[in-house]
C-alpha positions as CSV (number, residue, x, y, z in Angstrom):
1,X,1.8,18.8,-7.5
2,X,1.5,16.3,-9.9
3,X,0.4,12.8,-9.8
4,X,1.9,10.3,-12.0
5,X,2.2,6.4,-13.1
6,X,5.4,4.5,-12.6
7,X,6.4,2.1,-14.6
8,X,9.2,-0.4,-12.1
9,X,12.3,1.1,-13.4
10,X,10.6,4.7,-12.4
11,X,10.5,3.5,-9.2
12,X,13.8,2.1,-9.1
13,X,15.8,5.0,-10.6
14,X,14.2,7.2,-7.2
15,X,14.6,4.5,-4.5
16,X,16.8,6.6,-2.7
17,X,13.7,9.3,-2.5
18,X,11.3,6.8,-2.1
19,X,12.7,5.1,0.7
20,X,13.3,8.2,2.5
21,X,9.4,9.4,2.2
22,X,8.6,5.7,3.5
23,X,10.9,6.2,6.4
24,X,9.7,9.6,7.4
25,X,6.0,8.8,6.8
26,X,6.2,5.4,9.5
27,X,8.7,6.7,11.5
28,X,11.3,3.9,11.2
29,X,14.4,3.6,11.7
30,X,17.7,3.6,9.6
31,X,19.2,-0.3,10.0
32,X,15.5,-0.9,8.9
33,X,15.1,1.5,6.0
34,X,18.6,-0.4,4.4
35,X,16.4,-3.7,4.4
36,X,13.4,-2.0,2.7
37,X,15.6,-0.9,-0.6
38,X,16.2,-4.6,-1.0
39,X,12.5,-5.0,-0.5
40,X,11.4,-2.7,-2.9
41,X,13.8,-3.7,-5.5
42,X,12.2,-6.8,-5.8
43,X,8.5,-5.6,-5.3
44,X,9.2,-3.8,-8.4
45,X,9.6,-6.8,-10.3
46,X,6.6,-8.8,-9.0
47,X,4.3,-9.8,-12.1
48,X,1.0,-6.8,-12.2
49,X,3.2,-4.5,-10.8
50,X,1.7,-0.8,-10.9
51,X,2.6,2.0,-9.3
52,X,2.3,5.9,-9.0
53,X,4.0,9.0,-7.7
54,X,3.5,12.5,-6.6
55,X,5.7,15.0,-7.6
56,X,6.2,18.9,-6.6
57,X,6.6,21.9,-9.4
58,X,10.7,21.2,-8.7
59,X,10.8,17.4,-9.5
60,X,10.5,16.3,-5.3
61,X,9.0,13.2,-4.1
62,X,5.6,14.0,-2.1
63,X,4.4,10.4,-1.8
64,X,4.3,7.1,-3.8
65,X,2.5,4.0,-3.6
66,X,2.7,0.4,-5.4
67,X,1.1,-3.1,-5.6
68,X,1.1,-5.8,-7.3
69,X,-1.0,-9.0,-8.2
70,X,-0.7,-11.1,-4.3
71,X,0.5,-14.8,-4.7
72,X,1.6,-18.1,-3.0
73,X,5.1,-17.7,-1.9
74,X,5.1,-14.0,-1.2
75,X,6.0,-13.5,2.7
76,X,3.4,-11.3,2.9
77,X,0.7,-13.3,1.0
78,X,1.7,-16.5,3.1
79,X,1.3,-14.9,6.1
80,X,-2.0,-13.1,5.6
81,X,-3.5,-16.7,4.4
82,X,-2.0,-18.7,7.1
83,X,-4.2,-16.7,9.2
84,X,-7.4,-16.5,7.0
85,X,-9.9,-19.7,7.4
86,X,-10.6,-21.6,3.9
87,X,-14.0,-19.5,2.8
88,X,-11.9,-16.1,3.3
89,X,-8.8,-17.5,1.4
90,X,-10.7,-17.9,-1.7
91,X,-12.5,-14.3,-1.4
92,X,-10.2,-12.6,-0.4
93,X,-6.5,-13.8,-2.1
94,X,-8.2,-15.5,-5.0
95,X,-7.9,-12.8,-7.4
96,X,-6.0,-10.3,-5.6
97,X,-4.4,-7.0,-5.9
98,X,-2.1,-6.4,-2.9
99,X,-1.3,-2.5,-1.7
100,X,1.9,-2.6,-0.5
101,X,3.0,0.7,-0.1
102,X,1.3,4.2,0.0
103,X,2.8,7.0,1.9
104,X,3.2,10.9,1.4
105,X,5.8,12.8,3.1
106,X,4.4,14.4,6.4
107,X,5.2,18.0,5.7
108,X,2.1,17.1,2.2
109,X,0.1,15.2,4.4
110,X,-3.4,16.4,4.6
111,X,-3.9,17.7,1.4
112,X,-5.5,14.6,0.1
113,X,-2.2,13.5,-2.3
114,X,-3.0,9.9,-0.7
115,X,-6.4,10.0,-1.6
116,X,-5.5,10.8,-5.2
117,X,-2.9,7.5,-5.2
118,X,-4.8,5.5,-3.9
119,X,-7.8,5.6,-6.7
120,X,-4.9,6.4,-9.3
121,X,-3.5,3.1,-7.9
122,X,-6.5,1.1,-7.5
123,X,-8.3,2.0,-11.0
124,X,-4.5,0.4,-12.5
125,X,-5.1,-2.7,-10.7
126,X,-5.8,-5.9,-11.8
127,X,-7.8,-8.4,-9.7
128,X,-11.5,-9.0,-8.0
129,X,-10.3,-7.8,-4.8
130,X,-7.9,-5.7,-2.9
131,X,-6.1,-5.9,0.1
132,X,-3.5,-3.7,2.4
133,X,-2.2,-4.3,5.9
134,X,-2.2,-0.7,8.6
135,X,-0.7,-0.3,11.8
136,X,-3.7,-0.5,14.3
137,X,-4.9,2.5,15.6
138,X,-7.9,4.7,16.3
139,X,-9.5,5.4,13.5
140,X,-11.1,8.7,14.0
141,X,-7.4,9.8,14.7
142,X,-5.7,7.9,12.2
143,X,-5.9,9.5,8.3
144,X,-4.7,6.7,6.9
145,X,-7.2,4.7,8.6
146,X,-10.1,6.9,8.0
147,X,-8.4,7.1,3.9
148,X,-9.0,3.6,4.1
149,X,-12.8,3.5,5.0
150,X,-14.0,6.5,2.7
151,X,-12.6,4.2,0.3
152,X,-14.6,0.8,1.5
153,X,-12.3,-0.8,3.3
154,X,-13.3,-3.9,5.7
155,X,-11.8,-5.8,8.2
156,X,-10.6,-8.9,7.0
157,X,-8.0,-9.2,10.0
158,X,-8.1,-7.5,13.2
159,X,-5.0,-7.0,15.8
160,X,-2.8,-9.4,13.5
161,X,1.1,-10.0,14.1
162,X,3.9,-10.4,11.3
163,X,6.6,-12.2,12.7
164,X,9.2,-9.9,13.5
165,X,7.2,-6.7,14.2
166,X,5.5,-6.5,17.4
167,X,3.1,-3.7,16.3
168,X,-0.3,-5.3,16.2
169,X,-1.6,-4.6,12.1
170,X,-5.0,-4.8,10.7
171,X,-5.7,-6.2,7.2
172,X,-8.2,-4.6,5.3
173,X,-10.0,-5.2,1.6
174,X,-12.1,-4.0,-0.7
175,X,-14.0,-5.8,-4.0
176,X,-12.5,-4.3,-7.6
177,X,-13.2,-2.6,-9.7
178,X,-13.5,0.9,-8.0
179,X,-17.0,2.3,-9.2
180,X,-15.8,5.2,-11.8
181,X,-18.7,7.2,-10.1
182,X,-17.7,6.5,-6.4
183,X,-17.4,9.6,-4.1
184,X,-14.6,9.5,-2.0
């Protein structure tokens, strides 16, 4: 396996791949997963845009993950704000580097392909801080959740609801730059 930067047009010539790792790494369905490619088109074109890939020997999508710079107007942004108070607004979404995506494919799971995006991911980005939402769960059960602490992740927002999803979420951050020297 190989791990590797994506510029957006990367991204975009493989949406059909990437789109069907996403789906199979949450579990969603297939009315939803048409509305992500629309999604994901425009993520890709969202100004500090960075991404990365994992690839098997034969050229096969393992897992991906993207971000890009977080700002006003951005569903996601505007919701996350709306529900910060004023003194957590400016730490938090002041300078910020929003993970959007980052998923491997279940049958690569566990071999520490999302550990090795996320750093590749977060020593591209731009920005004083990061932030990512997660379905809640139990953390000592969850990897993603316990990817998310090895790598310094707080709470910033606890048992939070997007409209239309009735799975509670947690929103998590981190100060950037990564320390180059950082065990993980």
């Amino acid at each position: 396996m190989r791990l590797v930067p994506w510029t957006p047009d990367d991204l975009l010539r493989r949406i059909d791949d990437v789109i069907t790792v996403y789906g199979d790494a949450m579990g969603y369905r297939a009315e939803l997963l048409a509305a992500r490619r629309g999604y994901v088109a425009t993520h890709a074109r969202r100004p500090g845009f960075r991404a990365v890939a994992t690839l098997t020997t034969d050229g096969h999508l393992a897992g991906f993950g993207y971000g890009y710079t977080s700002a006003s107007g951005q569903w996601w942004h505007d919701q996350v704000r709306g529900a910060l108070a004023d003194t957590d607004r400016k730490t938090w979404l002041g300078d910020c580097f929003e993970v959007v995506e980052l998923h491997v494919s279940p049958p690569a799971q566990g071999h520490g392909i999302g550990a090795r995006q996320l750093r590749a991911l977060l020593t591209m980005a731009e920005g004083g801080t990061t932030l990512l939402s997660t379905p809640e769960a139990p953390e000592e059960a969850s990897r993603a959740w316990r990817l998310y602490r090895r790598f310094g992740y707080v709470d910033v927002l606890r048992d939070f609801h997007f409209p239309g999803d009735e799975r509670a979420f947690a929103v998590l951050g981190r100060e950037l730059p990564l320390p180059a020297d950082q065990k993980l």
